[in-house]
C-alpha positions in Angstrom: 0.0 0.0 0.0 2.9 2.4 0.8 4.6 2.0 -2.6 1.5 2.3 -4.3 0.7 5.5 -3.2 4.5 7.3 -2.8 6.1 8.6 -6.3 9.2 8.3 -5.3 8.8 4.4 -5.1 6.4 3.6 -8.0 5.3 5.4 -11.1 1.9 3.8 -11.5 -0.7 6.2 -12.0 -4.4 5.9 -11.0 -5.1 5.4 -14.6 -2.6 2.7 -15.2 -4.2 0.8 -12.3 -7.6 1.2 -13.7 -6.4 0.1 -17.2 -4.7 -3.5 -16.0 -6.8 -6.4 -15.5 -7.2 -7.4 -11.9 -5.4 -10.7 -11.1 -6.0 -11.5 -7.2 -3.0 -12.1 -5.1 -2.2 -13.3 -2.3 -1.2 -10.0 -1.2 -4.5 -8.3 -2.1 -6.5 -10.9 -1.4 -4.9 -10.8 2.1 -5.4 -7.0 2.2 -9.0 -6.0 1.7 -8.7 -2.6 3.0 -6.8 -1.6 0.5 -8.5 -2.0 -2.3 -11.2 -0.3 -0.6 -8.8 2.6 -0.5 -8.3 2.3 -4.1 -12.2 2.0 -5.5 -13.0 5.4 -3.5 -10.3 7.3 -4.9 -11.8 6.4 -8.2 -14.8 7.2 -7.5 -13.7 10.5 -6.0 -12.4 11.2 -9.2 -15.1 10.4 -11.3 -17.5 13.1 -8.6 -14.9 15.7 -9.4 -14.9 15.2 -13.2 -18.7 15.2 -13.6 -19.0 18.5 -11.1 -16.5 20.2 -13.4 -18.7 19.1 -16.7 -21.6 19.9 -15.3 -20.7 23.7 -14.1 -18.9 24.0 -17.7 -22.3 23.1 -18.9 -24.3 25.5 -16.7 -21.8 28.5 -17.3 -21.7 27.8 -21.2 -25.3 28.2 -21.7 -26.1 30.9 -19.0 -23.6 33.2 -21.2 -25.4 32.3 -24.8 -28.7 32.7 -23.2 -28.0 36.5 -21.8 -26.0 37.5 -25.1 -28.6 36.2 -27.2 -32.1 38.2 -25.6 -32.8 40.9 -27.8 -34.3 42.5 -24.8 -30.9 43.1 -22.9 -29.3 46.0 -23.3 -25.4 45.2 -23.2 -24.9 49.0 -21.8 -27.7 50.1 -19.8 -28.9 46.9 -18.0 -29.9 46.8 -14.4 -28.1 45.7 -10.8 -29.1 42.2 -11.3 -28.1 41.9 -15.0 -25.0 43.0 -14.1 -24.6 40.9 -11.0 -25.0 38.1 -13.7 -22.6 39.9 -16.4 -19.9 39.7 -13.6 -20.6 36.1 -12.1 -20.6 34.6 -15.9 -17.0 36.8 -16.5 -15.6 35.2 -13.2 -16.5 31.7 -14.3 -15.0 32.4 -17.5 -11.8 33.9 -16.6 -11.2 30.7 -14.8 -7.9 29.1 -16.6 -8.9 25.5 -16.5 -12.2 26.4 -18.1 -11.0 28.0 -21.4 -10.4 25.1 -23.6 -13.0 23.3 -22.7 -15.0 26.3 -23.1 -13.6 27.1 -26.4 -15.0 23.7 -27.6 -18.4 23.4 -26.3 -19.1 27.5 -27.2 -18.3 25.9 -30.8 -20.1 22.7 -30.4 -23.3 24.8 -28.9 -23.0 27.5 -32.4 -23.3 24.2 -35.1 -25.4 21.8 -32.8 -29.0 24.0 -32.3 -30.4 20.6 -31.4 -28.3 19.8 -28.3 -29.1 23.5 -27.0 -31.2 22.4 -23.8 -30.6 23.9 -20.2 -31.7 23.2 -16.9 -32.0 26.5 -16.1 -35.9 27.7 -17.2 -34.9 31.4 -17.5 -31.9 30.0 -20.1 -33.5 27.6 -21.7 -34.3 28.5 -25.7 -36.3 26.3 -27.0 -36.8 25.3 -30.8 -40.0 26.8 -30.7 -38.8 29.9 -29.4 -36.0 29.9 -32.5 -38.6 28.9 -35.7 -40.3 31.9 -34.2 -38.1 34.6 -34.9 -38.1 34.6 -38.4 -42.0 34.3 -38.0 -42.3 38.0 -36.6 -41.2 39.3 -39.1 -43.3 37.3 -42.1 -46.3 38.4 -39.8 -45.5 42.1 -40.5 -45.1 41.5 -44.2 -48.1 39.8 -43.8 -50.2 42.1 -42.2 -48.8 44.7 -44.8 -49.9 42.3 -47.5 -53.6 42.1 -46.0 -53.5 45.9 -45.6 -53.1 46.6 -48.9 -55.3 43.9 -50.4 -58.1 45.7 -48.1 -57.5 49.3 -49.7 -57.7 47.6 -52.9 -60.9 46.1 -52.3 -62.4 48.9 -50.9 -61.1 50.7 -53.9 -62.9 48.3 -56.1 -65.9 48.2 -54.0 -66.5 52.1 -53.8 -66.0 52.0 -57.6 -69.0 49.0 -58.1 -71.4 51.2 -55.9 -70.8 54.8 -58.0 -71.0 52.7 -60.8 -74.6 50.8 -60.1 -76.0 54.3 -58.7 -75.2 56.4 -61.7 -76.7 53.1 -64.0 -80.1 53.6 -61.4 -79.8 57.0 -62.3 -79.4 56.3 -66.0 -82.1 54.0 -65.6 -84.5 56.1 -64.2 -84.1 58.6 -66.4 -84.9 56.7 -69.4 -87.6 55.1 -67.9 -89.0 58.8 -67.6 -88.5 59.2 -71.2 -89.8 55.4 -72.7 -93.0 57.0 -70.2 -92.9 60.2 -72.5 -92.5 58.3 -75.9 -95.7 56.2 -75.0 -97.5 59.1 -73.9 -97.1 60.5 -77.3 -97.3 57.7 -79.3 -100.5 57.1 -77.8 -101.6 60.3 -78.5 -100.3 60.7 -82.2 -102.2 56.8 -82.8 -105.4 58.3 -81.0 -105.6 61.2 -83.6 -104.4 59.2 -86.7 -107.1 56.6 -86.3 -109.5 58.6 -84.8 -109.4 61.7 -87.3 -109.4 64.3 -84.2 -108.3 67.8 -84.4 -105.4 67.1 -82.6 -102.1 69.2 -82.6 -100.3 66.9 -84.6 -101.2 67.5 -88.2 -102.2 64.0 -89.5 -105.0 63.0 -92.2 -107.4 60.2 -90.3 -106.8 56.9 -91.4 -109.4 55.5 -94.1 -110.3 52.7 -92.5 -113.3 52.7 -91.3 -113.1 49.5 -88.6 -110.5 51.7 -86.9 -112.4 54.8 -87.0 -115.2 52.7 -85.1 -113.2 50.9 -82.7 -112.4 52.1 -79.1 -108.9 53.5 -79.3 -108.9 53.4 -75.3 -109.2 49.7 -75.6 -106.0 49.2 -78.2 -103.2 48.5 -76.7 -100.5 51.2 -78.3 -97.4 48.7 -78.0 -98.9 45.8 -80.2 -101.6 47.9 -82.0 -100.9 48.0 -86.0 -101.2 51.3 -86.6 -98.1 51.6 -86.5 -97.7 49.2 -89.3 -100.3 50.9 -91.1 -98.5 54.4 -91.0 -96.7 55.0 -94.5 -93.5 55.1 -93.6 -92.8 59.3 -94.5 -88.6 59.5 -94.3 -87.6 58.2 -98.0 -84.5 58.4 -97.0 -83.4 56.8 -93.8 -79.7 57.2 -93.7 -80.5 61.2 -93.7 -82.9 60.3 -90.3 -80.5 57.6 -89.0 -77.5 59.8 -89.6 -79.1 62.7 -88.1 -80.8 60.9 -85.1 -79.2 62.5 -82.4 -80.3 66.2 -83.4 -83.6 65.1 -83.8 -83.6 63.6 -80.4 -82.1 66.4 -78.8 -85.1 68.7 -80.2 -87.6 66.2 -79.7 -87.0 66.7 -75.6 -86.1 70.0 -76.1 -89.7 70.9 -77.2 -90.9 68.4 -74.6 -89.5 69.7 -71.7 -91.2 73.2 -72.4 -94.6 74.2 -71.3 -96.2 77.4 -73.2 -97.8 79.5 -71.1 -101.2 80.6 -71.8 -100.8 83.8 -72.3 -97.9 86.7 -71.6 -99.5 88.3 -68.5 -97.4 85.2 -67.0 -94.6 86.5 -66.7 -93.4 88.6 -63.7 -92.3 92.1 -64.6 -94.0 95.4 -64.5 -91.6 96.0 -67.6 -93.5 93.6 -69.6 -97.2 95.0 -69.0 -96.8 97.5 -71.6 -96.0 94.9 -74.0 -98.8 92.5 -72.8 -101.5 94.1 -74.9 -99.4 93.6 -77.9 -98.9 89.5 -77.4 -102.8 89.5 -76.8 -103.4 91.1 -80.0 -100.9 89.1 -82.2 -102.5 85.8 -80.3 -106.3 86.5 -81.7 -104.5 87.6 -85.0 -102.3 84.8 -85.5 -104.4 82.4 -84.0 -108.2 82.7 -84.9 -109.3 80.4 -81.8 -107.8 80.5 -78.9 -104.7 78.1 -78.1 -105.9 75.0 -77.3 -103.3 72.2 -75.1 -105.5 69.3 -75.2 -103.0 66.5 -73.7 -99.3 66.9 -72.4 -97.6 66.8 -75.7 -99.2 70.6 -77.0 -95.9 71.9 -76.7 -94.6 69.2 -79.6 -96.5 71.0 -82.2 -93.5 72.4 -83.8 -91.4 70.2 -83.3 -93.9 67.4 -85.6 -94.2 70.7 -87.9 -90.2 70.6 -88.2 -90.0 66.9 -88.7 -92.4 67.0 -91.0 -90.7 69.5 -93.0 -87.5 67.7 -92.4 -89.1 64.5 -94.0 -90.6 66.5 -96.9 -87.1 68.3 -97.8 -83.4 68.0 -98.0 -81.8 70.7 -100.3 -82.2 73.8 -102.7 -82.5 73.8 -106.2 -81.7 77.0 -107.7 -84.2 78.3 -110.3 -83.1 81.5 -111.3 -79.8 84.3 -111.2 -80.2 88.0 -110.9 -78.1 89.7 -113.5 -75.5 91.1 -111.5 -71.8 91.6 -113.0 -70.4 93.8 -110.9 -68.7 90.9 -108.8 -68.7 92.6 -105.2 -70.2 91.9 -102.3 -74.1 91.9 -101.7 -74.5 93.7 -97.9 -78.3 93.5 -98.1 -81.2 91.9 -99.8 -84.9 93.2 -99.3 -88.3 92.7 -100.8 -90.7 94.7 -101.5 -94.5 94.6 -100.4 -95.6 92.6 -103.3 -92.5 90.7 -102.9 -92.5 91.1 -106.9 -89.2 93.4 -106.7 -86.1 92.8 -104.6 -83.3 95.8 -104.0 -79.6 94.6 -103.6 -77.2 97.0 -102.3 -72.9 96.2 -101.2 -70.0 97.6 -101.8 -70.1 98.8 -105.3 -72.5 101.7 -103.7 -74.8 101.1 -106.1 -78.7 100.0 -105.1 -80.2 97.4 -107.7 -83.8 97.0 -108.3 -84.7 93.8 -110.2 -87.9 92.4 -111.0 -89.0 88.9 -110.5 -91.6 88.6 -113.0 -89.8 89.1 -116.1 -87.5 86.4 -116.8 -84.4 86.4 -119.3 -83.1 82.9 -120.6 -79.7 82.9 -121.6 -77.9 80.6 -124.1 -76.6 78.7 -121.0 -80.8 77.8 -120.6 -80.0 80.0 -116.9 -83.2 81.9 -116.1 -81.7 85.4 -115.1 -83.7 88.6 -114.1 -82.7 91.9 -115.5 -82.3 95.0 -113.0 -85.1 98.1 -113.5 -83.7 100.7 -111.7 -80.3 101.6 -110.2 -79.5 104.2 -107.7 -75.9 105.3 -107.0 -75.1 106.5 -103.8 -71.6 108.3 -102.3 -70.8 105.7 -100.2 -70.4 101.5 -99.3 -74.1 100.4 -98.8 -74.5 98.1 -95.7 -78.2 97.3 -95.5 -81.6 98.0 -97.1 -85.2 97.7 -96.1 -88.4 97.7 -97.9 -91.3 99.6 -96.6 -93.9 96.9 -97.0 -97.1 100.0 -96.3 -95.8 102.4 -98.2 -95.3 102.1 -102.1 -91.4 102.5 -103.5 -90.1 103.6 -100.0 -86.9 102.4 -99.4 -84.2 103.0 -96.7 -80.4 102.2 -96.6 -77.9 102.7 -94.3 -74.0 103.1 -95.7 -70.1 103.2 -94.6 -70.2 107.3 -93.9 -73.7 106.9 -91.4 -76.4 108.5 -93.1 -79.4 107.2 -93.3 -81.6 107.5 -96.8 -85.2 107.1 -98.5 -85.2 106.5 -101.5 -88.1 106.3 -104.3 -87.7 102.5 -105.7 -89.7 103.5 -108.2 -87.9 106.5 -109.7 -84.6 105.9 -108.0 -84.8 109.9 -106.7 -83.2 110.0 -103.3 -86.5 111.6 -101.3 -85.1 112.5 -97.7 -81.5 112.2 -95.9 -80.5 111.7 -92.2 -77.2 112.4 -90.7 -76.4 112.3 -87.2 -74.5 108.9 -86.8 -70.7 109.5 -86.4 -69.7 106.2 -87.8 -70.7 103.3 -90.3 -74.2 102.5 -90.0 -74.6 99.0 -90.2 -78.1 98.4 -89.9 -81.7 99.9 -90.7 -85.0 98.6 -90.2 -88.2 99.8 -90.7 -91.2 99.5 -88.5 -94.0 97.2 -89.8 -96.7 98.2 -87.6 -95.9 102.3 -88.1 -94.8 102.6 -91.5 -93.2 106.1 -90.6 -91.5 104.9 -88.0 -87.3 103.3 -89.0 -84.5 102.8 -86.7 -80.7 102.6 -87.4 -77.1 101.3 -85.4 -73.9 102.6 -85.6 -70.5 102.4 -85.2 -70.5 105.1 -82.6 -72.3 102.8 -80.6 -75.7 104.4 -80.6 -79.5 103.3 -81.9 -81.4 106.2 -83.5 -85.3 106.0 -84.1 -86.9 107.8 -86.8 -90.2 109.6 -88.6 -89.7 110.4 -91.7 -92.0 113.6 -91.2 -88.8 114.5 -88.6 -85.9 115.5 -89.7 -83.8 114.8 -87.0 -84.4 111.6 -84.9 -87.1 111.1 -82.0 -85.3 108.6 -80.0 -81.3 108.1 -79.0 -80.4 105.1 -76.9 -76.3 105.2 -76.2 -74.2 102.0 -75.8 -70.7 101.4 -74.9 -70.1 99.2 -78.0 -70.7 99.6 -81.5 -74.2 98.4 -82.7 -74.6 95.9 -85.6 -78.4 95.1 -86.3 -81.7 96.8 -85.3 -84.9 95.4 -85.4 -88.6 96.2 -84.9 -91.0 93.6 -83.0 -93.5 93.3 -86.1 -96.8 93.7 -83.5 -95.5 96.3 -81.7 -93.8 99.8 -82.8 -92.8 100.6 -79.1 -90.6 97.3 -78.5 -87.1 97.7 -80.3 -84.1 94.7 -80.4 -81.0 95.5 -81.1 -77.3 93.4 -81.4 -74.1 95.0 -80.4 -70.2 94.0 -80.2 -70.7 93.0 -76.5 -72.0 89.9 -77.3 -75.5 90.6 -76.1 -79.1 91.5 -77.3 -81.0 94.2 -75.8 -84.4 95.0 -76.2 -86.0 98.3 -75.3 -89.3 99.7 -75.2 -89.3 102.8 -76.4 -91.4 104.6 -74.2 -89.0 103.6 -71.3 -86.1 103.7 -72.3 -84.7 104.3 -69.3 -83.4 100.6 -68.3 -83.5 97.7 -71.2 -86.6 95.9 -71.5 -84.4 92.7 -71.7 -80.7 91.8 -72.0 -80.2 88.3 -73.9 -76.4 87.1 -72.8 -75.6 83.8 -74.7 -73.3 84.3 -77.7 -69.3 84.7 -77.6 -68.8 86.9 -80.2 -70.7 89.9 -81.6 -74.2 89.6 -82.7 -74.2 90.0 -86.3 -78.1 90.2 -87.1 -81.5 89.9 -84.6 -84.7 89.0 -86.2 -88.6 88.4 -84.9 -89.9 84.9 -85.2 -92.9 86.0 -84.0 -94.1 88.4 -81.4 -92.7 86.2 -78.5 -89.9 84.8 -80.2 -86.5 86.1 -81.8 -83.6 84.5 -83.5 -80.3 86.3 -83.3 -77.2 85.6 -84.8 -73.0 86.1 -84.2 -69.9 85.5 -85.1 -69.3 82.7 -83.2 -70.4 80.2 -85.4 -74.4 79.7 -84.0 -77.6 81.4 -84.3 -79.6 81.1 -81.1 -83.6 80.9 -80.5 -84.9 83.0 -77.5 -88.1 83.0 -75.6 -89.3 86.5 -75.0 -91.4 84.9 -72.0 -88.6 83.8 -69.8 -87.0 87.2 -70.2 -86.4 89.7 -67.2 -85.6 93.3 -67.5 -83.7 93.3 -63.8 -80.5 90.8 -64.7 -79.3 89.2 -68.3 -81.7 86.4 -69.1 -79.1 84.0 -70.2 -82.1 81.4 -69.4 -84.2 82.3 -72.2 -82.2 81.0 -74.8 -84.5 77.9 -76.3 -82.0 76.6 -78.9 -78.9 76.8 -80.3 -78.4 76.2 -84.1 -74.6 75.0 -85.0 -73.9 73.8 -88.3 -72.9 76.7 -90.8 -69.4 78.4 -90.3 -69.3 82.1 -89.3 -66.2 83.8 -87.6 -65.4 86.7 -88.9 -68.2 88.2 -91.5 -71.7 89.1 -92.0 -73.5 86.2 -93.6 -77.3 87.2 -93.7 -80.3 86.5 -91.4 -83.8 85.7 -92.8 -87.0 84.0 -91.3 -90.4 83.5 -92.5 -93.1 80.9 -91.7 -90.9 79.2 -88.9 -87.9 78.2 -91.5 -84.4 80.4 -90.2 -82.4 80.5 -92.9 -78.6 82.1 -92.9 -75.1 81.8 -94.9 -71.9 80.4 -94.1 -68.1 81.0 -94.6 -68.1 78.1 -96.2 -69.7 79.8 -99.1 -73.4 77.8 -98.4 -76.5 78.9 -97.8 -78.1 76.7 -94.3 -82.1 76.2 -93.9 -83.0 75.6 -90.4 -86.7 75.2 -88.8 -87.4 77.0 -85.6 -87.9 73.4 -83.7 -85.1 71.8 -84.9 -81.0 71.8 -84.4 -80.1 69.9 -87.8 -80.6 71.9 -90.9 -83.5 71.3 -93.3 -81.4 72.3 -96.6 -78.8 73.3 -97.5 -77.0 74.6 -100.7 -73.3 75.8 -101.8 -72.1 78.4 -104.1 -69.9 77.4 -106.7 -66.4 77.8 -105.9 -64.5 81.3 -107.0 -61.3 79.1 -108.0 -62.3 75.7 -109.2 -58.5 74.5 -109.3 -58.2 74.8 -105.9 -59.7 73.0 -103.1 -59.0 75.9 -100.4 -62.6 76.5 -98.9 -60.8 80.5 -98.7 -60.7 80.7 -102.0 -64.4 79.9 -102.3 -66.1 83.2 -100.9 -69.1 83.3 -98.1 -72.5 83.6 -98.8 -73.6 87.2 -97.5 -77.0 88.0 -97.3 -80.3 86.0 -97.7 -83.8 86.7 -98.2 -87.0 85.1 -97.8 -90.0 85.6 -100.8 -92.6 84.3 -98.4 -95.2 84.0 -100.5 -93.3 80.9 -102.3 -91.2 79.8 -99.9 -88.2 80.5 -102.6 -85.1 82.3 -100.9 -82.7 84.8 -102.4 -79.2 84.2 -101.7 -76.0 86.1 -102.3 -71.9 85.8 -101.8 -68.9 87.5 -101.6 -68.5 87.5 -105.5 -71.8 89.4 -106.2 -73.8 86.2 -107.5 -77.2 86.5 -106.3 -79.3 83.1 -106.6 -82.9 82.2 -106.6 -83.8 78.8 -104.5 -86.3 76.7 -104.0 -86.3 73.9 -101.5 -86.9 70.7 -103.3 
């Protein structure tokens, strides 16, 4: 026993015992209490090796678990953080540790699976890793759900606006399928019936219909329909100008006439009341009748009608006129059986209608009967329709002259207008009565038993038409380079009777339709149809404009204004003459001067038509350009 366990006597180690195989002697065999001595050395050992593995251990992961919260703050932690901090740097500072350390810190980094502790607090579990990366997908996923929700809401606020504005849309047509059987019903009722009804229809000639009860007939699958002659011969014209005709159709169905004027609300208007009464029982022998809710499309089936019945001008005639300048003005006289021409060339032409000259060309011309020659440029000339050979003109220096048609002796002069005149008009319910615009901006009114004028109104811009209300000597329209239409009453002339504001450019020409209607042209390409009912003489009735006629070309000249019998009919840049009807925005007719240069295809070089006339009593119009050709048309 002694020289197992002194060095100096024996070099066996602990180790080298354990390794050799145990062969009983009689020495240990006879010594028991030795190698009891041995076996708890051993297992002394053995204790002190597994203490030493197992703090290793316990150090190892304490230090992985602190450095690896990402809720410890390495430089501002707390007393017991860094308590631990300085515990786990003691243990590690420990010189028999650091290898061993070294190897598991290594082992612990590639082996995530063997990374269990005893400790809870230090324990990471696999769980607890997988999750990590799961936080962040979360985010991106919640990001990914917030967007898809602003897109659907997106989508979904666009679906809604969209079925509203269709309910809307449908609603409104339903309102107007509602209108289109209403008058359908109506028109059926008065074809098959043969009633004086407002749409002008001959009765059917059948005489089972006639006797049947219309009330009964169901309009949707009745045959009268079928039994109508179809009137359009040709369709493309109605197909290609559908949408026009629509938009008049409901523009003529969305107005209600009144009865009578004394509707409308200004104390201006009572002086004029008298006047619409009068033209009413004139005009109309019985009183206006509105038997059913579609009254008010009497002109508009009158337009359609005429629509269906034309489609262009035929020209029947020239006046002899070789001159070549511009025609300013074109007027009738009462007989309508001579027509004065007057322009630049300063001369007045007279020619007569009834005697007709055929050339060699087989052209029907007329030959001129008197000329008059005046000082200067003659801008417009008017007709008195009462008194025989009385006729006015108005030129480039302002005066204003009468002539005798008949003799071509000048008979009276005016002069008191500073600048051009542009326009005169005489009066056709007081013959003696005329009115003129100027230049200088100011309307003049007339007797020609006066030598100077009876009436002044002054504008701020220059004036460009003047015209007469035909029932009424008192109520005076005029157009000015403002852009607006005024109308005055000329024992008040005070304040305006009514200011029409509408057009964009200046108002070339105003004309009467009738005594509650007036049709005004401009310069910015449109004529426009006003209703003197919805006018008011305390602010611009921009409201009282029923239609607006765009089709012809006019920017920068005069082209002519002329109405009669409901047709409107004016000229174009374009170097056409345009037919319109009172109740509709597409034209009737239309017809175009032959081109100054036939070479070229330069609408420029081809002149504008410049004045226009109506001959009422045949529904032919008079038509002249830039070039001084003066044509006869008929609508065909």
């Amino acid at each position: 026993m002694w020289k197992l366990l002194h060095p100096t006597t024996s070099t066996l180690t602990s180790r080298t015992l354990l390794n050799q195989p145990f062969r009983p002697t009689s020495a240990s065999a006879a010594n028991p209490l030795a190698v009891a001595v041995i076996a708890a050395v051993c297992a002394l050992i053995l204790l002190l090796i597994l203490t030493a593995l197992s703090a290793l251990y316990y150090c190892l992961r304490r230090r992985k678990t602190f450095f690896a919260d990402p809720t410890v703050n390495l430089f501002h932690c707390d007393d017991a953080a860094a308590a631990a901090c300085r515990k786990a740097g003691n243990t590690m500072e420990s010189p028999e540790l650091q290898p061993l350390l070294a190897r598991k810190a290594s082992k612990a980094a590639v082996d995530d699976e063997e990374q269990q502790l005893c400790s809870p607090r230090g324990k990471i579990t696999e769980s607890e890793l997988v999750c990590e990366p799961e936080e962040s997908n979360s985010e991106d996923d919640e990001a990914g759900v917030s967007d898809n929700e602003a897109e659907t809401e997106i989508l979904i606020h666009f679906l809604i606006s969209l079925r509203e504005e269709k309910k809307k849309q449908a609603a409104k047509l339903e309102k107007v399928l509602n209108f289109l059987n209403e008058d359908i019903k109506e028109v059926e009722r008065s074809y098959s019936l043969g009633t004086d009804s407002v749409f002008p229809l001959a009765p059917m000639k059948n005489p089972k219909l006639r006797g049947n009860d219309v009330h009964s007939q169901d309009s949707s699958n009745s045959d009268i329909g079928k039994m109508i002659r179809r009137p359009f011969v040709d369709e493309e014209r109605l197909m290609s100008n559908i949408n026009e005709l629509e938009s008049s159709y409901f523009a003529a169905r969305s107005r209600v006439l009144p009865k009578e004027a004394s509707s409308v609300s200004s104390n201006d208007k009572n002086v004029m009341e008298s006047e619409w009464r009068h033209v009413e029982n004139v005009d109309n022998k019985e009183p206006r009748r509105i038997q059913s809710s579609v009254a008010c499309l009497e002109s508009f089936c009158e337009g359609l009608c005429k629509f269906a019945r034309y489609s262009k001008f035929e020209e029947c005639g020239r006046l002899e006129n070789s001159d070549g300048n511009i025609i300013c003005g074109l007027s009738f006289d009462r007989d309508e059986d001579y027509i004065a021409t007057g322009g630049i060339s300063t001369k007045i032409k007279i020619f007569e209608l009834s005697s007709a000259i055929s050339s060699d060309s087989d052209d029907i011309q007329y030959p001129v009967v008197v000329e008059m020659s005046n000082q200067s440029k003659i801008s417009s000339v008017c007709w008195n329709t009462c008194i025989q050979n009385h006729l006015a003109s108005a030129d480039y220096d302002g005066e204003i002259k009468m002539w005798d048609a008949g003799t071509g002796q000048l008979l009276s002069q005016y002069i008191e207008h500073e600048k051009r005149a542009w326009s005169v008009d005489i009066s056709l319910s007081d013959p003696k009565m005329f009115a003129s615009g100027s230049d200088d901006g100011s309307v003049k009114v007339w007797n020609i038993n006066e030598r100077n004028s009876v009436e002044t109104i002054t504008m701020v811009a220059n004036i460009c038409c003047v015209q007469f209300s035909p029932p009424s000597k008192n109520l005076l329209f005029f157009g000015s380079a403002d852009h607006k239409v005024y109308g005055y009453d000329l024992r008040h002339t005070r304040i305006p009777w009514c200011s029409l504001a509408g057009h964009g450019k200046a108002v070339s020409y105003v004309k009467f339709i009738d005594a509650e209607t007036v049709v005004t042209a401009s310069t910015d390409n449109s004529l426009k149809l006003w209703d003197l009912k919805k006018t008011s003489s305390s602010a611009l009735s921009s409201d009282a404009c029923a239609l607006t006629f765009k089709g012809h070309r006019n920017k920068k000249n005069f082209v002519g204004l002329s109405v009669s019998d409901g047709y409107i009919a004016c000229g174009s840049e374009s170097n056409e003459v345009y037919c319109y009807h009172k109740s509709l925005l597409v034209p009737i007719a239309t017809h175009k001067f032959e081109p100054i240069d036939p070479i070229s295809d330069d609408p420029r070089n081809g002149g504008f038509v410049s004045s226009v006339c109506w001959r009422k009593k045949s529904d032919m119009l008079v038509a002249a350009n830039s070039v001084g050709i003066v044509k006869l048309l008929q609508m065909v």
